[in-house]
N, C-alpha and C positions, 0 to 999 in steps of 0.2 A: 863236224866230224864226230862219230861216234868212237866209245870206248871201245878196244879189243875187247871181244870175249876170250874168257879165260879158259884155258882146254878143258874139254871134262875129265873128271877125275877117274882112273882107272879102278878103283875100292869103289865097293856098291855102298849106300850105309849102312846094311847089315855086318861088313866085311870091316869096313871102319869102326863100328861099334864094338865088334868084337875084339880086335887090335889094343882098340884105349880098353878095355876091362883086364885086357892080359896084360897089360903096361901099367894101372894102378893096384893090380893083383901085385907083380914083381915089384914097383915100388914100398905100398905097404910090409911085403914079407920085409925087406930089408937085407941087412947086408950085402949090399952095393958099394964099391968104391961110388969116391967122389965122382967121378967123371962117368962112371955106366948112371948112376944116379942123374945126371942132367941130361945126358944123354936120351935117357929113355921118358924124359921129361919134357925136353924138346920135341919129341916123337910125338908121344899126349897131345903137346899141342895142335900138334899137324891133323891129328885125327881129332881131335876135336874143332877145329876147324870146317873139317873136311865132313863132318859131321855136320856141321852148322848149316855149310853150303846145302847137302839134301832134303833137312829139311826148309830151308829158306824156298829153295825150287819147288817144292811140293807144296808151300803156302802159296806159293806165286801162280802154280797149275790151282788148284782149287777156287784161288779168285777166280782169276780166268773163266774157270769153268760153273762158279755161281750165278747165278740168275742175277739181274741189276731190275732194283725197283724202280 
């Protein structure tokens, strides 16, 4: 049996990329309670993540599509 695939994600990673810059921009400035602070930290993670996945897929296509000596 193979693994599920995992849905695709709805954020392109320019869309995702953009999101974590706003989200370690509002981190940095600061004054956050405690909780918008993790909050928007857990977020980060998501989009980095989500980040991960496109370019993981785009190393994946490129093999793929390189020539085999």
């Amino acid at each position: 049996m193979s693994e599920p695939q995992a849905p695709e994600p709805t954020q392109t990673y320019e869309q995702a990329r953009e999101e974590l810059a706003d989200v370690v921009r509002k981190l940095e400035a600061g004054g956050l309670t405690l909780e918008e602070s993790l909050a928007l930290w857990e977020r980060g993670e998501q989009l980095a993540e989500l980040c991960q996945h496109w370019l993981d897929r785009a190393r994946e296509r490129l093999a793929a599509a390189a020539p085999t000596e």
